[in-house]
Each structure stands twice: as structure tokens, then as C-alpha cells.
KETI-348464 format. One record per residue (C-alpha): residue number from 1; z, x, y. Coordinates in steps of 0.1 Angstrom, whole numbers, plus 5000, padded with zeros to 4 digits. Example, Ala and Ser with C-alpha at 12.3 -4.5 7.8 and 13.67 -1.06 7.14 Angstrom:
2
- 1  5078  5123  4955
- 2  5071  5137  4989
# end
This chain:
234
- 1  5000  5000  5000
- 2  4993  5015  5038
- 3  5015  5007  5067
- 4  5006  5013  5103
- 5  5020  5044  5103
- 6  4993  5059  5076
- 7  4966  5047  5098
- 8  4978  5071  5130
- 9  4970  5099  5104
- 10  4931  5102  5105
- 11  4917  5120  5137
- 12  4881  5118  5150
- 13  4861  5143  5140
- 14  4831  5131  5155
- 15  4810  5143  5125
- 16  4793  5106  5122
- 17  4778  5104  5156
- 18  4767  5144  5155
- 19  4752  5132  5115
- 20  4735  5106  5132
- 21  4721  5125  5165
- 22  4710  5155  5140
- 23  4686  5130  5121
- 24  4676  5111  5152
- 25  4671  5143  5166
- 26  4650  5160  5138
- 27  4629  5127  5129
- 28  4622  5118  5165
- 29  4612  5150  5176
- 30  4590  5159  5142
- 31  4573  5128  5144
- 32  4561  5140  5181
- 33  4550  5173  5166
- 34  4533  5157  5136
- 35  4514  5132  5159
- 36  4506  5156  5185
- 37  4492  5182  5158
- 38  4474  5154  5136
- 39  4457  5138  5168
- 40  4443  5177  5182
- 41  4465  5182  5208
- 42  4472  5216  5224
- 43  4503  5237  5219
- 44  4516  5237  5255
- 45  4509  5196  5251
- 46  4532  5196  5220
- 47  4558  5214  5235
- 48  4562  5194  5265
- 49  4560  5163  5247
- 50  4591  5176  5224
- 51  4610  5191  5249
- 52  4608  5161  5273
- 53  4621  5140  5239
- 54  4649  5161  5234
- 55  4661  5162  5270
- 56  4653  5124  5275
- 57  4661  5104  5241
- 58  4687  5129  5233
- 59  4708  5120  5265
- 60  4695  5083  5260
- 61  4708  5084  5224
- 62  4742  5100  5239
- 63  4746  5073  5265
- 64  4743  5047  5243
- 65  4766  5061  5218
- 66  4792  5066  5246
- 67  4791  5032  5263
- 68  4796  5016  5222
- 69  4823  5039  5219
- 70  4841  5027  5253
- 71  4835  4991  5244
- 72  4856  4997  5212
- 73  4884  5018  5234
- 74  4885  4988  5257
- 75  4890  4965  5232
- 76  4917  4982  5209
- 77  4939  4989  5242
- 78  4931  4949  5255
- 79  4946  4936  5219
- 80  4975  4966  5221
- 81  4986  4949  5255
- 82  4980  4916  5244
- 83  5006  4925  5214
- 84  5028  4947  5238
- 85  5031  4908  5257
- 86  5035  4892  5230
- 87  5064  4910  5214
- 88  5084  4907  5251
- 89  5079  4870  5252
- 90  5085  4862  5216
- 91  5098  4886  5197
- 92  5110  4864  5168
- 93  5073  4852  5161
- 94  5062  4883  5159
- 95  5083  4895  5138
- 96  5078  4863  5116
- 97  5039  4881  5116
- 98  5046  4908  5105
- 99  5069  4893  5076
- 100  5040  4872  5066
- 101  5012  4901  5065
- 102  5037  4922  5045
- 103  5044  4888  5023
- 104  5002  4889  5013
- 105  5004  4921  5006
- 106  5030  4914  4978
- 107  5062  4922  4992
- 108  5091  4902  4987
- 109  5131  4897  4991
- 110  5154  4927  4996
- 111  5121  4953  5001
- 112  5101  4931  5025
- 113  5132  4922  5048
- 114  5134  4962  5048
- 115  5099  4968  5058
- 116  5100  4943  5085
- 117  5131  4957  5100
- 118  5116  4994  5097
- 119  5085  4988  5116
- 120  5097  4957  5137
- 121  5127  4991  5151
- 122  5095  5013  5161
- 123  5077  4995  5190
- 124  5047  5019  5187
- 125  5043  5009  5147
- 126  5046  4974  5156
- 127  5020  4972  5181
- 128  5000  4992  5156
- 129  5009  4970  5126
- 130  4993  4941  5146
- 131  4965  4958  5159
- 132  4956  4965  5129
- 133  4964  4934  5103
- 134  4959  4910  5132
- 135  4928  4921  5150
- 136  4912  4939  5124
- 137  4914  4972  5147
- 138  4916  5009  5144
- 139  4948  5019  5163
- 140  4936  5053  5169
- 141  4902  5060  5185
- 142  4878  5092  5198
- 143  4869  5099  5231
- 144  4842  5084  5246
- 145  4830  5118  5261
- 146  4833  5138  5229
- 147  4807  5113  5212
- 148  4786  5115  5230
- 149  4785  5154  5236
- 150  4784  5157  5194
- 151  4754  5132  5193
- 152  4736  5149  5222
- 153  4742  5183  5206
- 154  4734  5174  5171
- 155  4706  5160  5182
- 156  4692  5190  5207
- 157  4701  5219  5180
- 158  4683  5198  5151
- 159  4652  5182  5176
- 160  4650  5219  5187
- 161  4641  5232  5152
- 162  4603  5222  5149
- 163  4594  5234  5180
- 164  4605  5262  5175
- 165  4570  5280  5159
- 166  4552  5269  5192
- 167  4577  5285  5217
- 168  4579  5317  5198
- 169  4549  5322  5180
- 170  4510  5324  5193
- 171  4479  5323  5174
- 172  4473  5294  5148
- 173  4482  5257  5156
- 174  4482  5252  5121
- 175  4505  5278  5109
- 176  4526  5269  5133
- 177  4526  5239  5125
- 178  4534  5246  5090
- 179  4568  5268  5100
- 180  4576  5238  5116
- 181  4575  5216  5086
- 182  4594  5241  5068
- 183  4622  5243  5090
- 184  4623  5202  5099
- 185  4627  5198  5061
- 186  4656  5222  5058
- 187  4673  5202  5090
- 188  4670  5172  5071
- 189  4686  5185  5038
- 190  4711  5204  5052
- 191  4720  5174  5073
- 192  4720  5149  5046
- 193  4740  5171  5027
- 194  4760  5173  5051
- 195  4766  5136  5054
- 196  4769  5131  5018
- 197  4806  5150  5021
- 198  4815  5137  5049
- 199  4811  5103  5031
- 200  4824  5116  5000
- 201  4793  5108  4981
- 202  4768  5131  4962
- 203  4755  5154  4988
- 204  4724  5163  4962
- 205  4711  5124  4966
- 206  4717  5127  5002
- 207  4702  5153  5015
- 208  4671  5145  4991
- 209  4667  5109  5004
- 210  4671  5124  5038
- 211  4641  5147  5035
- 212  4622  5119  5020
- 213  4629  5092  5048
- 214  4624  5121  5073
- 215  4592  5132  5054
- 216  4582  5097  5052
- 217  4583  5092  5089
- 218  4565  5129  5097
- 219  4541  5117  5072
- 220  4532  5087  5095
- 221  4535  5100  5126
- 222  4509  5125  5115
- 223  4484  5101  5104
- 224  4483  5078  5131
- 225  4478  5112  5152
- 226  4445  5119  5133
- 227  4441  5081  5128
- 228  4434  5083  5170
- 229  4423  5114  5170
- 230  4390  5097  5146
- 231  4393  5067  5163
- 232  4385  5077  5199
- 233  4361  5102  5189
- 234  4383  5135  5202
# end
């Protein structure tokens, strides 16, 4: 059984939004490569275009991820005060609450009169008992700030990877572009390795269906590239 005071224990780590900004970052970013190189474009095109979609989707990506994240902040501090009031005004029901969420959760007599009086003593555990059984709520939360730096770093030093060939290497378009297929795939493995351990599931299967979602959406991006590039003749 977990009481309030188990759920204080986890702390952000942030590693969900920079898992998510890494794959956004690498997919999004690819895809511009693979579309710019199946449709003829030149090198100096293609690294504009990626570098323009790291700066601007990147920070986009961040923004979003740091207003979502405020929302929830906003919302677990509303119900904290809304309990805080509650507990000043009528203490007794509250307490009558918590006996009843303890009472699902199969305590009974002697033991559940001695959990209620434990965390009905702690203000802070009571409030978070609530928070939690109540509104459904995490009582602790990340920063808003640090989201949306992990997502918008993630997402830069993974986006960054298949341009890499075009800023640092001359000659062929398509060797280059090869290098950069080499290195996208690796980002995508290594990140959905990466994400099966975090979730605590096989990190084999994840970073494989990574590469092949990412590879999938390359794949696409490439052909509707040449698809134009046919098309209108260039």
C-alpha cells in the first residue's frame, strides 16, 4: 500500500520531455534533409532549412512543453489550497476523507484509526494525501523552466546530428547524405534505448521500433522530395 508520504519520493528528472525533444528533434529535422536531398536541393539550401528547424520548432516544441507543464503546476497548487481551506474550515470532514480512502484501500479498526491519526498530525501529508486520492494529482511537480530547456536541448543536440555531413564535409551531396543517414539512425537507437530504461521496458524493442518509425518517416519525406522533384520537372 503507498501513502502520501511515498509519493514526495520521486524527483523530476526531466528525462521524458528531453526522450521526447531528442525524437522530435531527430525525425523532424531528418525528414527536412531527406526531402531537401530527394527533391535536388543544394547543400547550403539544406542546411538552412535544418538549421532554421532546429532553432524555430525546437523553441516551439519547448514553449509548448513549458506552458503544459505550468498548467499542471497551477493546478496541483489550486487543489493544495483548496484542501489547505478546507482542512481550516472543517477539519472533521476531512478527516472523515481520509478515513474513508484509507477504508477502500482495506484498512480497518485499530490500524486504520492509526493511519488516520498519523497523517491527519502532518499538515503537509494531509494536504498531500488529498491531493493525491482526491484530485487524482501528483503532489510533487518539475519546473516549468527545466522542461522546457531538456526538450529544447534534446531536441538541438539530436536535430543537429544529420546536418552534420553538410556543415563539415564538402564534395558529394550524396555521400553526405549517406553519413547523415548513418548518424540519424544511431540517434534514433540510442534514443529509443534510451527510453526503453527509463520506462523500464526492453530497451532492444525500443530502440528498434524507434529507428523503424524514424526510418519510416525519412523514408517518406525522401520520396515526396523526388516525388516534386519529378513532378515539377527540376
Amino acid at each position: 500500500m503507498r501513502f502520501a508520504s511515498d509519493w514526495r519520493a520521486p524527483v523530476p528528472t526531466y528525462v521524458a520531455s528531453a526522450v521526447l525533444g531528442a525524437i522530435d528533434g531527430s525525425v523532424t529535422t531528418f525528414a527536412i534533409v531527406a526531402a531537401s536531398v530527394g527533391g535536388g536541393l543544394s547543400e547550403s539550401v539544406i542546411i538552412v532549412l535544418g538549421l532554421a528547424n532546429l532553432l524555430a520548432d525546437g523553441f516551439s516544441m519547448a514553449v509548448g512543453n513549458y506552458h503544459a507543464t505550468e498548467s499542471q503546476v497551477q493546478r496541483i497548487e489550486m487543489a493544495r489550497r483548496v484542501e489547505n481551506d478546507h482542512i481550516d474550515r472543517v477539519p472533521e470532514g476531512e478527516r472523515e476523507e481520509v478515513r474513508v480512502i484509507l477504508e477502500r484501500k482495506g484498512l480497518s479498526g485499530e490500524s486504520l484509526e492509526n493511519a488516520v491519526a498519523v497523517i491527519t498530525s502532518d499538515r503537509r501529508l494531509w494536504v498531500d494525501t488529498m491531493v493525491a486520492e482526491e484530485w487524482g494529482l501528483p503532489v510533487s511537480h518539475p519546473s516549468p523552466f527545466k522542461e522546457a530547456l531538456a526538450t529544447f536541448g534534446a531536441f538541438g543536440a539530436c536535430g543537429f546530428l544529420p546536418l552534420l555531413p553538410f556543415l563539415v564535409l564538402g564534395g558529394d551531396l550524396q555521400g553526405q547524405f549517406v553519413i547523415s543517414v548513418g548518424l540519424t539512425g544511431f540517434a534514433f537507437l540510442a534514443v529509443g534505448v534510451l527510453k526503453g530504461i527509463v520506462l523500464d521496458s526492453s530497451p532492444l524493442r525500443s530502440g528498434t521500433v524507434t529507428l523503424m518509425t524514424g526510418g519510416i518517416a525519412a523514408g517518406l519525406a525522401y520520396a515526396v522530395g523526388a516525388f516534386l522533384r519529378l513532378w515539377l520537372g527540376a
